[in-house]
C-alpha positions as CSV (number, residue, x, y, z in Angstrom):
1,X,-39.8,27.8,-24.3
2,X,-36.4,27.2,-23.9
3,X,-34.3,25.3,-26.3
4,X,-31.9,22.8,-25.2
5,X,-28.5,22.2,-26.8
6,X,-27.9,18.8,-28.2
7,X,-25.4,18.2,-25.6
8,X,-26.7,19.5,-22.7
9,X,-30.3,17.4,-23.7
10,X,-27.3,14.1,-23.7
11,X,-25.9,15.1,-20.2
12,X,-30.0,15.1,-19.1
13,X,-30.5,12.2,-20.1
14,X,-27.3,10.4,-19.3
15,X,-28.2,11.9,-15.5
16,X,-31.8,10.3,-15.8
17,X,-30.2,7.2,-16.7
18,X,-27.4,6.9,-13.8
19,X,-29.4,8.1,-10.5
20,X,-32.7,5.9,-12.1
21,X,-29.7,2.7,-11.9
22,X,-28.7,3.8,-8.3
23,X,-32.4,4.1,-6.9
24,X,-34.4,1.3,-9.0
25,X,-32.1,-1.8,-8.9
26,X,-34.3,-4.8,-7.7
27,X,-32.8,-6.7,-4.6
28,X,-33.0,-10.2,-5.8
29,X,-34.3,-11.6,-2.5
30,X,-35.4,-7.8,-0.3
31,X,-35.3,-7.0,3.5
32,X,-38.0,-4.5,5.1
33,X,-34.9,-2.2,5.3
34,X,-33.7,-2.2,1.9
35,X,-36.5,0.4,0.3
36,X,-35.0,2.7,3.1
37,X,-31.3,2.2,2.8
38,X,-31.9,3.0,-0.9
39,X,-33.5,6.3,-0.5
40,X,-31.5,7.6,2.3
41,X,-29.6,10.4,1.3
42,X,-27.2,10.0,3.9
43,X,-26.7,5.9,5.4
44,X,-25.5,5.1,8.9
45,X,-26.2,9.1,10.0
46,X,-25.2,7.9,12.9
47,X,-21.7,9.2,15.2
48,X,-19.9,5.9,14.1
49,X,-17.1,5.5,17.2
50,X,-19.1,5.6,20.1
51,X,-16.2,5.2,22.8
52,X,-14.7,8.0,21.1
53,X,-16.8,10.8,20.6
54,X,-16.6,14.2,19.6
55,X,-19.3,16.6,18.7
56,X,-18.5,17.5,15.4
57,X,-17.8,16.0,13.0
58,X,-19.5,15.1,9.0
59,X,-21.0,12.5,7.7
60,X,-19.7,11.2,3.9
61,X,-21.7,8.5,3.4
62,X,-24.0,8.6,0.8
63,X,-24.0,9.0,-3.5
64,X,-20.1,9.3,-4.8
65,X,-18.7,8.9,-8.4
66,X,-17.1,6.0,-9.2
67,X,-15.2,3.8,-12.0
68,X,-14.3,0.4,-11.4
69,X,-13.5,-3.0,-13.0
70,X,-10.4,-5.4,-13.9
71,X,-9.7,-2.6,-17.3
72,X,-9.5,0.3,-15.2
73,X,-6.3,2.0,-14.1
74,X,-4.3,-0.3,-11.8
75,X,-5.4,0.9,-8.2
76,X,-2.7,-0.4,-6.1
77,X,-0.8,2.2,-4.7
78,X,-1.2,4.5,-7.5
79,X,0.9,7.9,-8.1
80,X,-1.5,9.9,-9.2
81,X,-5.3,9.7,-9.2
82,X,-7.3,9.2,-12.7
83,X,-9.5,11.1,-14.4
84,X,-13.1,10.6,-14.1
85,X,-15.4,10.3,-17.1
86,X,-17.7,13.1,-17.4
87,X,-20.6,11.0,-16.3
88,X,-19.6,8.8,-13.9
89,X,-21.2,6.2,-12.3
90,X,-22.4,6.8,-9.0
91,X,-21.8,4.3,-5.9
92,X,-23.8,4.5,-2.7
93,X,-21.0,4.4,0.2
94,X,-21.2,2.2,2.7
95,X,-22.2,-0.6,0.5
96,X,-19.8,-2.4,-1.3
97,X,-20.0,-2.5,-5.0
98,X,-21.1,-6.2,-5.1
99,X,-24.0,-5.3,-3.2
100,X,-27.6,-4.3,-5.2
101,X,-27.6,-0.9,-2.3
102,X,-24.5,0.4,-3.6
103,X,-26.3,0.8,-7.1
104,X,-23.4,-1.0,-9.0
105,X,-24.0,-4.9,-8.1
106,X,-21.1,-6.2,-10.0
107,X,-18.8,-9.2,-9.3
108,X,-15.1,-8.6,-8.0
109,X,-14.5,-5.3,-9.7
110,X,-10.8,-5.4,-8.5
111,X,-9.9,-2.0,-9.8
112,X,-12.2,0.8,-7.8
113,X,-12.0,4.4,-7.9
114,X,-14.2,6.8,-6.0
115,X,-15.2,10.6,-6.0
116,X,-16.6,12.4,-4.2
117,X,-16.4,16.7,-3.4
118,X,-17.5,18.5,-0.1
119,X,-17.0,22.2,1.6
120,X,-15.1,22.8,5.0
121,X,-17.8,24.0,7.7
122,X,-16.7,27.6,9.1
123,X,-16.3,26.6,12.4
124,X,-13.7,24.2,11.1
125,X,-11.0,26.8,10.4
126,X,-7.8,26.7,11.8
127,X,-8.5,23.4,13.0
128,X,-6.5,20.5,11.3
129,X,-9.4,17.8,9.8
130,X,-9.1,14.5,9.9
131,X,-10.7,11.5,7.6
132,X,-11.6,8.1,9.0
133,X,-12.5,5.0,7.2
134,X,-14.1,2.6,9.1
135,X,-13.5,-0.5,6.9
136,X,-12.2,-0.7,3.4
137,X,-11.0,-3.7,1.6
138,X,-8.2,-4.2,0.7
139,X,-5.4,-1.7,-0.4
140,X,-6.7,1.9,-0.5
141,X,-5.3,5.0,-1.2
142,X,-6.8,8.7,-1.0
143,X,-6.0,11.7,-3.0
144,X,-7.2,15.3,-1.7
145,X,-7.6,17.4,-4.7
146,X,-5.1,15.9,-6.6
147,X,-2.1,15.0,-3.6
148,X,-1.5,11.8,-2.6
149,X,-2.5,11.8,1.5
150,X,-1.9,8.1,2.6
151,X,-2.6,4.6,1.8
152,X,-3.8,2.0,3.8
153,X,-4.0,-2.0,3.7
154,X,-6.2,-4.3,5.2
155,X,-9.9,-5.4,5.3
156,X,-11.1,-4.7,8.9
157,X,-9.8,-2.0,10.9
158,X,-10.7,1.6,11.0
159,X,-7.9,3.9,9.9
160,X,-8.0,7.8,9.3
161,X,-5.2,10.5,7.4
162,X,-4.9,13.7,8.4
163,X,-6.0,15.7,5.2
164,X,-5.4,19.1,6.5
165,X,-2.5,20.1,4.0
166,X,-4.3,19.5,1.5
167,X,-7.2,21.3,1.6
168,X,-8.2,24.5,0.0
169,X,-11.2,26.7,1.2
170,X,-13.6,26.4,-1.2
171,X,-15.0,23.2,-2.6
172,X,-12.2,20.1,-2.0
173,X,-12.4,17.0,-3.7
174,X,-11.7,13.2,-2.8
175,X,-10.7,10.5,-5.1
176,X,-9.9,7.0,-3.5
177,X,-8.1,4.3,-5.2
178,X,-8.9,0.7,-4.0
179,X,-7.7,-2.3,-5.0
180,X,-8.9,-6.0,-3.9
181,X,-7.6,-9.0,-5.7
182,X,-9.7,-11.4,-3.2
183,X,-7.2,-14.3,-3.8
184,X,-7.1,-15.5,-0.3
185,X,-3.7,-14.2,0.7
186,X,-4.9,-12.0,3.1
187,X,-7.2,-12.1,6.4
188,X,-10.8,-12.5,4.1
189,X,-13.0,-15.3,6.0
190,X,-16.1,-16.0,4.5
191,X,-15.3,-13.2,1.5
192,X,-12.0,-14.7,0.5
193,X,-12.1,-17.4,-2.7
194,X,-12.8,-20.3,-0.4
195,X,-15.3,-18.8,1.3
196,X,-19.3,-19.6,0.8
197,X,-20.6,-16.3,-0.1
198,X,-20.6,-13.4,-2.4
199,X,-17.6,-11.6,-2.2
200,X,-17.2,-7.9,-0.6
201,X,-14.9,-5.2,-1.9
202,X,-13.8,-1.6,-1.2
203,X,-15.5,0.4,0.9
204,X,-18.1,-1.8,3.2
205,X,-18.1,0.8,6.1
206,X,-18.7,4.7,7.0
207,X,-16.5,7.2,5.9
208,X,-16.3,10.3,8.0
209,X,-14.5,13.6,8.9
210,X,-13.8,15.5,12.7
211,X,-11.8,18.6,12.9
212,X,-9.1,18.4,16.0
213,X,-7.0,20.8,17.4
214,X,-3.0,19.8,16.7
215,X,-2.9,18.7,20.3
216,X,-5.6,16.0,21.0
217,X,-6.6,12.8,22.1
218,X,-5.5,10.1,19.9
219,X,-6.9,6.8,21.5
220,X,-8.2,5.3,25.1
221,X,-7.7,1.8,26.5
222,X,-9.9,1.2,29.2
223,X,-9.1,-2.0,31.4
224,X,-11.6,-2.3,34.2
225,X,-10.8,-4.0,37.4
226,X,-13.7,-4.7,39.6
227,X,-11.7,-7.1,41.8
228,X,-9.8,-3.7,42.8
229,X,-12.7,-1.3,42.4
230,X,-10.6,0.3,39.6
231,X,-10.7,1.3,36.1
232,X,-7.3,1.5,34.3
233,X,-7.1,4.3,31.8
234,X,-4.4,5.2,29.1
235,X,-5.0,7.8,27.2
236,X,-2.2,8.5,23.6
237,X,-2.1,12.3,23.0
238,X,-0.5,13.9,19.7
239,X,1.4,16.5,22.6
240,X,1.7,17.3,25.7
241,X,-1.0,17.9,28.1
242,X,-2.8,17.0,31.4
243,X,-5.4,14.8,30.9
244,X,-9.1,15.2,33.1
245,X,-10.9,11.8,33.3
246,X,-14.5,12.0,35.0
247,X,-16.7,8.5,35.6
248,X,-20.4,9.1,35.7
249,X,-23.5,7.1,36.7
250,X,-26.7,8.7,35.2
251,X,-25.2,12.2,35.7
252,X,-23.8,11.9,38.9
253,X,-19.9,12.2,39.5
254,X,-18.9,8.5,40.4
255,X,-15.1,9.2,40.3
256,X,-12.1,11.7,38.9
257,X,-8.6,12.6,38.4
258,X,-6.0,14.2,36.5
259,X,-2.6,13.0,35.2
260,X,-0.3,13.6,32.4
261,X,-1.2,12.7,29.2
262,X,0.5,9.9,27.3
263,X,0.5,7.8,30.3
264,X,-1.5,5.1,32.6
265,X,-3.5,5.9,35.9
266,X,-6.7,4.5,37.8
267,X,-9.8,5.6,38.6
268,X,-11.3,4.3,41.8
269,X,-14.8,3.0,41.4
270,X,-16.2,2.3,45.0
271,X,-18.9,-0.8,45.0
272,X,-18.9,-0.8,41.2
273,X,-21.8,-1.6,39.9
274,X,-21.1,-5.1,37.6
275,X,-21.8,-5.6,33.9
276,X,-23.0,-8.4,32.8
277,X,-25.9,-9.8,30.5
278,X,-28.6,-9.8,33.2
279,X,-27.5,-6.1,34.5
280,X,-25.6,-4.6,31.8
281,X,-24.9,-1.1,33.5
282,X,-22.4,1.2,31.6
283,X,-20.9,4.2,33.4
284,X,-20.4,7.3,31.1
285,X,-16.6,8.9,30.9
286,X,-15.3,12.0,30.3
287,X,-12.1,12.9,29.1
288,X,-10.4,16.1,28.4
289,X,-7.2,17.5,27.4
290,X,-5.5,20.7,28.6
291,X,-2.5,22.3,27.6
292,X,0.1,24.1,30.4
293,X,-1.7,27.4,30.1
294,X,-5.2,25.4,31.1
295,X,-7.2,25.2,28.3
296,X,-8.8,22.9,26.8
297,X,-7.5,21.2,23.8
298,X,-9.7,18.2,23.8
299,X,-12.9,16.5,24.9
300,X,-14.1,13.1,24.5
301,X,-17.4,10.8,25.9
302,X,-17.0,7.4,26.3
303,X,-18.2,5.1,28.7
304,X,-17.1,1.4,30.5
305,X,-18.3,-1.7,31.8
306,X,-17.3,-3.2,35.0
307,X,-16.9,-6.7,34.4
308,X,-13.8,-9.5,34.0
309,X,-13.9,-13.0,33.0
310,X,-11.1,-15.5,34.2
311,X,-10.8,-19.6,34.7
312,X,-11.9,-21.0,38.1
313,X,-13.3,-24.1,39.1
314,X,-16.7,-24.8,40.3
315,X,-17.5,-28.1,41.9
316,X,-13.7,-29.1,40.7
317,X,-14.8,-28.1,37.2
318,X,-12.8,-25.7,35.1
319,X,-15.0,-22.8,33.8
320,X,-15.3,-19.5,33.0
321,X,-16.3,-16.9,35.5
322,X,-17.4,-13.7,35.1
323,X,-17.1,-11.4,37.6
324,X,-16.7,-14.1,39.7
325,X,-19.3,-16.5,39.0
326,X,-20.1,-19.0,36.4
327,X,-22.8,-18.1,34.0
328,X,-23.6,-20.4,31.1
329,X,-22.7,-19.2,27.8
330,X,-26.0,-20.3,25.1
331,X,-25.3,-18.3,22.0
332,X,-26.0,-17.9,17.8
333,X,-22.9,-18.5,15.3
334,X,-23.8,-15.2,13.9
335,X,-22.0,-13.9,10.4
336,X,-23.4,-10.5,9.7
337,X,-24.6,-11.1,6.2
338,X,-27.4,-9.5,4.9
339,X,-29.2,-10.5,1.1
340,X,-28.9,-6.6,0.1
341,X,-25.5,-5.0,1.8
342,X,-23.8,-8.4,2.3
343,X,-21.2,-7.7,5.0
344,X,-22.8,-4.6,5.5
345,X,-26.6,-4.0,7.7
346,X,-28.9,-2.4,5.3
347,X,-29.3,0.4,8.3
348,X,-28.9,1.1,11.6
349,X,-32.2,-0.6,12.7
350,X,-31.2,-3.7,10.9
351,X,-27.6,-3.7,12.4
352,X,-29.5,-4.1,15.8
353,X,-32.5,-6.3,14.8
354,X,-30.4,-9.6,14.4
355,X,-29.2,-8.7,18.3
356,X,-32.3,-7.6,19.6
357,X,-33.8,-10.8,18.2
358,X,-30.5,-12.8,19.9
359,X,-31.5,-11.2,23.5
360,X,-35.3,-11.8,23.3
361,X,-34.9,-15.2,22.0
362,X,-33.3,-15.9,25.5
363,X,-29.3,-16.1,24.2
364,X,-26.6,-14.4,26.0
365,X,-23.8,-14.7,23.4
366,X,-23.2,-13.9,19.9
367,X,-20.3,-15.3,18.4
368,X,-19.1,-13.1,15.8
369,X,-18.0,-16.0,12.9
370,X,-15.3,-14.9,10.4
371,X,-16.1,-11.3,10.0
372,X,-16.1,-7.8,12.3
373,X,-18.8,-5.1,12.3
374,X,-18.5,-1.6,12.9
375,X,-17.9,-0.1,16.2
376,X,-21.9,0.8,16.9
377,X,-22.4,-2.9,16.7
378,X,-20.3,-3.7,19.7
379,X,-21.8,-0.5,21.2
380,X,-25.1,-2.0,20.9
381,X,-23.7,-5.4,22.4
382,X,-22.6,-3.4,25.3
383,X,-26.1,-1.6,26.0
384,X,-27.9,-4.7,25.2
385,X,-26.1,-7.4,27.7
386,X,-24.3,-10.2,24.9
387,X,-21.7,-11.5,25.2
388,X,-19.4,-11.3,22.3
389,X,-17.1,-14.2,20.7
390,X,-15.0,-12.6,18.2
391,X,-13.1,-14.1,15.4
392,X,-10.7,-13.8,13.2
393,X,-11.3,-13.5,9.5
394,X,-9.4,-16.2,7.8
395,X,-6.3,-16.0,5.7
396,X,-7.1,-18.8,3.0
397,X,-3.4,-19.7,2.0
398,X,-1.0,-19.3,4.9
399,X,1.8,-21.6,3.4
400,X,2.6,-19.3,0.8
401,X,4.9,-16.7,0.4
402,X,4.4,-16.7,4.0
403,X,6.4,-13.7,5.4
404,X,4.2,-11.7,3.8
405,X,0.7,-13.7,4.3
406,X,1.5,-14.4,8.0
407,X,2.7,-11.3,8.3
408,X,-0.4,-10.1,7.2
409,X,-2.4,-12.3,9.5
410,X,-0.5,-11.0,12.2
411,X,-0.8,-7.2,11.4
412,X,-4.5,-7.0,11.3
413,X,-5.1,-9.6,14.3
414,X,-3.7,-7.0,16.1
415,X,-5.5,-4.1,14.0
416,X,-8.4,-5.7,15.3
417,X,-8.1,-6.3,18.9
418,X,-6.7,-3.1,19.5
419,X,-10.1,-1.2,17.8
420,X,-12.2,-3.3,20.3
421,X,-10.8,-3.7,23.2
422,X,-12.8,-1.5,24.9
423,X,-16.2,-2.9,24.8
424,X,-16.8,-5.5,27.9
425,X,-19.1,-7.7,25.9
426,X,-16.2,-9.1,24.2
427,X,-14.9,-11.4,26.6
428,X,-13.5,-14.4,24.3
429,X,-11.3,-13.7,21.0
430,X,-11.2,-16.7,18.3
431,X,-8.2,-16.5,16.0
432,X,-8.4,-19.3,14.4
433,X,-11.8,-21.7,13.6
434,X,-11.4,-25.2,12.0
435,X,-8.3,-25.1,11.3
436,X,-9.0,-22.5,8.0
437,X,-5.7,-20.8,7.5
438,X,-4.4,-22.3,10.5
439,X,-0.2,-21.3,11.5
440,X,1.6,-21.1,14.5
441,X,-1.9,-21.3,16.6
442,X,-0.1,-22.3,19.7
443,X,1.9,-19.4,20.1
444,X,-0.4,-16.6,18.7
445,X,-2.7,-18.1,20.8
446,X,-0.3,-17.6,23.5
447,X,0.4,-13.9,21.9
448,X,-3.0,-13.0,22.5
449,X,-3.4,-13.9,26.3
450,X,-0.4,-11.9,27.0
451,X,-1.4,-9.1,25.0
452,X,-4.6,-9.1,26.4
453,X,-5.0,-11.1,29.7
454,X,-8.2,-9.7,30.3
455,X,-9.7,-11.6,28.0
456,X,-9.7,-15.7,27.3
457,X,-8.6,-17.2,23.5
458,X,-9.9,-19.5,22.0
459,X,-6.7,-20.7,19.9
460,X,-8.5,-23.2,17.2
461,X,-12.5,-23.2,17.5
462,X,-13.8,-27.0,16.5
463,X,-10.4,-27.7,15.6
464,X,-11.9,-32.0,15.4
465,X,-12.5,-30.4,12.1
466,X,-10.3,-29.3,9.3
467,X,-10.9,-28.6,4.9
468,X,-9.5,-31.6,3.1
469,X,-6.3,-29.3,1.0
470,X,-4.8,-28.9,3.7
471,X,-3.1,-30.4,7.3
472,X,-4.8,-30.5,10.1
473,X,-3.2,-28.2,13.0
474,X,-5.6,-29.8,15.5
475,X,-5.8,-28.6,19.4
476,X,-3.0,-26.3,20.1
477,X,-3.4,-27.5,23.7
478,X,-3.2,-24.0,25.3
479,X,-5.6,-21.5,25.5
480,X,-8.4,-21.3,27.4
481,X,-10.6,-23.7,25.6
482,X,-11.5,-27.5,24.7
483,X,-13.5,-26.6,22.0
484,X,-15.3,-28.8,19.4
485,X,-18.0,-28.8,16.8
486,X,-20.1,-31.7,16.4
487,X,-23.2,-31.4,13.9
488,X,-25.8,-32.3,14.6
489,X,-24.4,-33.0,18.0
490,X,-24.2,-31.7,20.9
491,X,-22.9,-34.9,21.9
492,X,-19.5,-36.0,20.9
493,X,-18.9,-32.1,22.5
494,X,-15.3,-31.7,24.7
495,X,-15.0,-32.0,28.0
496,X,-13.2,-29.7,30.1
497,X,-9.2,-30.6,31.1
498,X,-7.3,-29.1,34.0
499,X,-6.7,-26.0,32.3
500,X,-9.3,-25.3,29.9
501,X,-12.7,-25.2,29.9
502,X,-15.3,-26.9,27.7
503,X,-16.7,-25.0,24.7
504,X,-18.8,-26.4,22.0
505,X,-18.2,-24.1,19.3
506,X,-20.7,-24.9,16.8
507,X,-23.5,-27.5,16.7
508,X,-27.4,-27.7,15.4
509,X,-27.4,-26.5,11.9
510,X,-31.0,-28.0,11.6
511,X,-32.8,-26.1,8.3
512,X,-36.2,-25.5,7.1
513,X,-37.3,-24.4,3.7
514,X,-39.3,-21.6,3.7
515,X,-41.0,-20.8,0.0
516,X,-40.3,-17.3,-1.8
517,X,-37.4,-16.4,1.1
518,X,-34.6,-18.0,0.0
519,X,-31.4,-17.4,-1.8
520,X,-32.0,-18.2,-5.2
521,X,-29.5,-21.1,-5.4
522,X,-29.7,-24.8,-4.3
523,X,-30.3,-24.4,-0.3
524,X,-28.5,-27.2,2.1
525,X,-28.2,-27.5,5.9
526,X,-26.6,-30.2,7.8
527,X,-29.7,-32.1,8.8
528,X,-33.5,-31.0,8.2
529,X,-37.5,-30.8,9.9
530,X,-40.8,-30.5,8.0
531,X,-42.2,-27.7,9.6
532,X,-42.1,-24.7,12.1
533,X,-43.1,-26.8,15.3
534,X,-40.7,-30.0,14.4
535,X,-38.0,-28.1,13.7
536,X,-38.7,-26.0,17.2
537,X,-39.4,-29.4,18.8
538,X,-35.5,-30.7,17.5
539,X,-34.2,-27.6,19.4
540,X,-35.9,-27.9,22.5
541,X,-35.0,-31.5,22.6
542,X,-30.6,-30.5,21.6
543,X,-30.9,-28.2,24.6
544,X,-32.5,-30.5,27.2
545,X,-28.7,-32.2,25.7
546,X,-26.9,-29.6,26.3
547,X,-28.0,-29.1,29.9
548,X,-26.9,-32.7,30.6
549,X,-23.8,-32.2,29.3
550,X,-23.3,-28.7,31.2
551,X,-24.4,-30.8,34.6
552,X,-22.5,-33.9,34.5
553,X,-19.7,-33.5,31.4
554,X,-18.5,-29.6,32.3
555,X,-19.8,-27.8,29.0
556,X,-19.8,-24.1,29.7
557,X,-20.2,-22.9,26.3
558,X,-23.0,-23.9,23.4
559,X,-23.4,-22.3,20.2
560,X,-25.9,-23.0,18.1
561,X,-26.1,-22.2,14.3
562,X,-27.0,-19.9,13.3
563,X,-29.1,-16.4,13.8
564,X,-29.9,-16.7,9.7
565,X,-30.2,-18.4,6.8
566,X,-27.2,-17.3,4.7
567,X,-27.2,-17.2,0.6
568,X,-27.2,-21.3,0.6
569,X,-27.6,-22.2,3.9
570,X,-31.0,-22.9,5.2
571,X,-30.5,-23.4,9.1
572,X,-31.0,-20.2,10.6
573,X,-33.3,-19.1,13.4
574,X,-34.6,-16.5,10.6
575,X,-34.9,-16.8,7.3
576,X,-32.1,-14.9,5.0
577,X,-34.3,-11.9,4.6
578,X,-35.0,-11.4,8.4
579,X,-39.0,-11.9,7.7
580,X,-39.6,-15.3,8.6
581,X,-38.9,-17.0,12.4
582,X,-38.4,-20.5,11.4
583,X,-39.2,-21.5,14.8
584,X,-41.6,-20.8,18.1
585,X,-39.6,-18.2,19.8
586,X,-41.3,-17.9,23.0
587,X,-40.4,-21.9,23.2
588,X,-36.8,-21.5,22.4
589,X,-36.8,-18.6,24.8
590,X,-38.2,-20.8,27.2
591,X,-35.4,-23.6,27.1
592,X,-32.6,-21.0,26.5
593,X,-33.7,-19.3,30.3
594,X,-34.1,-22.9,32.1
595,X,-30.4,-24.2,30.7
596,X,-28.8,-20.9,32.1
597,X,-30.9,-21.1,35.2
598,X,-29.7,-24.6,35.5
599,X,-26.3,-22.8,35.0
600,X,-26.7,-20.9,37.8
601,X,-27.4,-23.6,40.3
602,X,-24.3,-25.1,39.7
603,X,-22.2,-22.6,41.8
604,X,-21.4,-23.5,45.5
C-alpha cells in the first residue's frame, strides 16, 4: 500500500472538504432545477448571444477559484492581481456569491477575486481571442496570466477584452478582480441598499471566449420597417470590408445585398411576414465579411422580426398600435428572481419556464421590473410572442455627488438599450418607475425617443407614487404614457391625454400563503384571499375591471403583479419556488383571451 505524506493526506482532505461545500449546500427554500444547476459541470452550455452568433467559441462557466470578503485585497482597479491560497475556495460561475448555487452563499462580500486556468483549442491559432462577460457587478478587472487586460464598470451590460496579447500556448490563466460596494450610487434596482431583496454581486452571468480574425464584425443594429417592406441594417467592422447580408424564411432566400462595411443599407422584404404575439415569425440573417481580395473574414447568424409600434388613435382614442393595429397589452410585473440563483435562472429551462408559464396563462406582455436578463431571455421572448416592457435598474441616490451618479445612470441606460435593441419584443423602455432615483426624467425621457424612435418610453412608470426620503418628480408630461399604479385597483388607473396613451403600470398584488413554499421571513402582499379559487375568483373579477376601463376610459396597458412570489412577497401567480400555481390557470387564461379579444373589437 502506498503511504501518503502528511501533507499531501492535508491537501486530500482540504479537497474533500471544499468540492463537498460546493455540491452539498442546502437551498433554504429549493426549485426542481436547483439539484441540476448544482451538478452541472458546465451551466448555461448554451451559445449566450443569439443575434450574434459564431460557431466557435468556449464555454467558461462552471467551478473557478475564488477569495472574497471586505479583508481581502482592495479589488477596485487593482495593479496587479493577488496571490491565491493554495486551497482556494471554489465559486460556481454564473451564480453570484450570495447565491447557495455558487457554493459560497455569503452576504455582500465586497472584495471578490476569481481564478480560473484553460488551454487555447488548435484551431484557434493565429486567430486573436476574445472574452465576453455577460453581466458582472460592479467594477471588474481581468488579469491574463499575470497582465492587466481591461477593466470594466457597471452592473448590466455585456462587455468583452481582447486577451490575445496575453496569451501563451500552453495552459493560460485568468484571475478577475471585482469589486461591489452596493451603496446605491449606481444603477442597482431591486439589489441596491433600498431594494427588497438579497443582494447580487460579481459575476451573475456567462463568461465566454470566440476566436475572430483581426478583421470582423463588431456589432449589428437591425431596425425593421414593415411600413416600407424594409429592414435597416448597420453593421461596425474592426477594418475594412464588404459586407454580405442574406434574409431567410425557413431556408429559402427572402432577400440580399452587399455594401461596404461600417455603414447603413436596406434590405427589401416583399409582403413581410409581421411579428407579433399571435404570429411571432422570425426571419433568419446572414451576414458575412470579406476582405478586397474576396475572402471571407467573418460570418454571423442572426435573425429579425418584422414589427413596429407607434401612437394612433382608434375611435378618437390615443393608443398604441402595432404594426398598425391596436392590440391590448395584459401582462406580469415580472423581476427575474429565483430562491437559489437570485438574479440569476437556476438553468436554461428555468430561464424559460416563468415565460412559457406567462404565454400559456394567456398574457402577452412581460414587463421586465428593475433588472435585465441575459440575451437568451429576450431570444426566447422573441420565439415565444411577448411583448417586453423593459426597465431601468434604479440608481438609489441621484442627488449626490451627482456628476458622477447621473453620470452613471446615463452611461449604462445607454449600455443597455444598445445590447437589446435588436429583439422586436421589446417594444416599450421604462427608465424610470415610481419616482426611485428619479432626475431629469423629462428630458431622458425625451433622450430615449430620439435615440430610439422605434420604440415608445415610458418616462416615470406609476409616478402617482413616490418613497417618502425623497421628492416626488411626478408625470414628466412627455413620453408616450399616462401611466399609474393603483393597488388594489385597477380603478383610480389613467386615462389617456392627446398625446399619450393609458398605461396602468402595476395593479393586483393579491397574495396567498402557501405552507412549506415560502421565503423564510415574515410574508406580506397588498391585499389577501383564503384559498386557490377566491383568490382566482378576485382576478377574474379585476379583469372584467379592466375591460371596462379599456372600452369606455382608453386603458391600453394592464399589468398585473406579479409572475412570483419573491423572498417576502406573497402575491405571485406562482409561489417563490416555481411549484405551486396559486391560482386556476385555465380560468385566468380564460379572462386574459376575452379582455384582448374585447381589444380587438375596438378597431374600426
Amino acid at each position: 500500500m502506498k503511504k501518503y505524506r502528511p501533507k499531501a493526506v492535508l491537501l486530500l482532505l482540504s479537497c474533500i472538504i471544499h468540492w463537498s461545500t460546493l455540491v452539498a449546500q442546502v437551498a433554504a427554500l429549493p426549485t426542481q432545477w436547483t439539484k441540476a444547476a448544482q451538478m452541472a459541470g458546465i451551466p448555461f452550455p448554451d451559445y449566450p448571444r443569439p443575434q450574434l452568433q459564431r460557431g466557435d467559441w468556449m464555454c467558461l462557466n462552471g467551478k473557478w477559484d475564488y477569495q472574497g470578503g471586505k479583508s481581502i485585497a482592495d479589488a477596485l482597479d487593482p495593479a496587479t492581481p493577488i496571490t491565491f491560497n493554495k486551497n482556494p475556495e471554489q465559486i460556481r460561475v454564473p451564480y453570484c456569491p450570495e447565491s447557495v448555487l455558487s457554493g459560497i452563499q455569503r452576504p455582500q462580500e465586497i472584495n471578490m477575486w476569481y481564478r480560473r486556468k484553460f488551454s487555447l483549442p488548435s484551431g484557434w491559432k493565429g486567430k486573436e481571442v476574445l472574452i465576453h462577460f455577460d453581466a458582472v457587478a460592479h467594477n471588474a478587472t481581468l488579469f491574463v496570466n499575470g497582465h492587466k487586460a481591461g477593466s470594466h464598470a457597471g452592473n448590466y451590460d455585456a462587455f468583452y477584452f481582447d486577451i490575445t496579447p496575453y496569451l501563451v500556448k500552453d495552459e493560460n490563466t485568468l484571475i478577475l478582480a471585482v469589486q461591489d460596494l452596493n451603496d446605491g450610487r449606481v444603477p442597482s434596482g431591486k439589489s441596491g441598499p433600498r431594494g427588497d431583496y438579497t443582494f447580487c454581486s460579481g459575476v451573475w452571468q456567462t463568461v465566454w471566449m470566440e476566436p475572430v480574425n483581426k478583421t470582423h464584425i463588431e456589432n449589428i443594429r437591425l431596425l425593421p420597417d414593415p411600413e416600407n417592406s424594409r429592414l435597416k441594417v448597420s453593421v461596425t467592422a474592426t477594418g475594412k470590408g464588404t459586407v454580405s447580408a442574406v434574409a431567410l424564411d425557413d431556408g429559402n432566400i427572402v432577400a440580399q445585398t452587399t455594401a461596404s462595411g461600417n455603414t447603413s443599407f436596406y434590405l427589401p422584404i416583399r409582403s413581410p411576414k409581421l411579428w407579433s404575439p399571435d404570429a411571432p415569425f422570425l426571419y433568419d440573417l446572414k451576414i458575412s465579411l470579406t476582405d478586397a481580395n474576396g475572402a471571407v473574414t467573418d460570418e454571423v447568424k442572426s435573425y429579425f422580426g418584422m414589427r413596429d409600434i407607434k401612437l394612433g388613435k382608434v375611435n378618437g382614442v390615443v393608443r398604441p398600435l402595432i404594426n398598425g393595429k391596436f392590440i391590448m397589452q395584459l401582462g406580469l410585473l415580472d423581476q427575474g428572481y429565483w430562491p437559489d440563483g437570485i438574479l440569476t435562472a437556476p438553468t436554461e429551462e428555468a430561464l424559460r419556464y416563468d415565460m412559457q408559464f406567462a404565454k400559456n396563462a394567456g398574457f402577452n406582455l412581460i414587463r421586465k421590473h428593475m433588472k435585465t436578463e441575459p440575451q437568451r431571455f429576450y431570444y426566447w421572448a422573441d420565439k415565444m410572442g411577448l411583448f417586453v416592457w423593459q426597465d431601468m435598474p434604479a440608481l438609489w441616490y441621484q442627488d449626490e455627488d451627482t456628476a458622477r451618479n447621473r453620470g452613471e445612470y446615463r452611461k449604462e441606460l445607454k449600455a443597455l438599450i444598445d445590447e437589446h435593441y435588436n429583439s422586436p419584443s421589446i417594444i416599450t423602455w421604462v427608465p424610470f418607475n415610481e419616482n426611485w432615483g428619479a432626475f431629469d426624467v423629462k428630458p431622458i425621457t425625451d433622450w430615449i425617443r430620439s435615440y430610439d424612435p422605434s420604440r415608445l418610453v415610458n418616462g416615470n412608470s406609476g409616478f402617482n407614487n413616490n418613497p417618502d426620503y425623497q421628492k416626488a418628480y411626478g408625470d414628466p408630461g412627455n413620453g408616450d404614457y399616462v401611466d399609474t399604479h393603483i393597488y388594489v385597483g385597477p380603478y383610480g388607473a389613467s386615462v389617456p391625454d392627446e398625446h399619450r396613451a393609458a398605461s396602468l403600470g402595476e395593479f393586483g398584488g393579491v397574495g396567498l400563503f402557501v405552507r412549506d413554499h415560502m421565503w423564510p421571513v415574515a410574508n406580506n402582499a397588498y391585499d389577501y384571499e383564503p384559498t386557490r379559487a377566491r383568490l382566482t375568483d378576485r382576478y377574474v373579477f379585476l379583469l372584467d375591471e379592466v375591460e371596462q376601463l379599456m372600452r369606455y376610459k382608453g386603458l391600453s396597458v394592464a399589468i398585473y403583479t406579479q409572475t412570483t412570489d419573491v423572498e417576502h412577497e406573497v402575491n405571485g401567480m406562482l409561489t417563490y419556488d416555481r411549484a405551486v400555481e396559486k391560482m386556476e390557470i385555465q380560468r385566468v387564461k380564460a379572462v386574459n383571451e376575452a379582455v384582448i379579444r374585447a381589444g380587438y373589437s375596438l378597431m374600426p
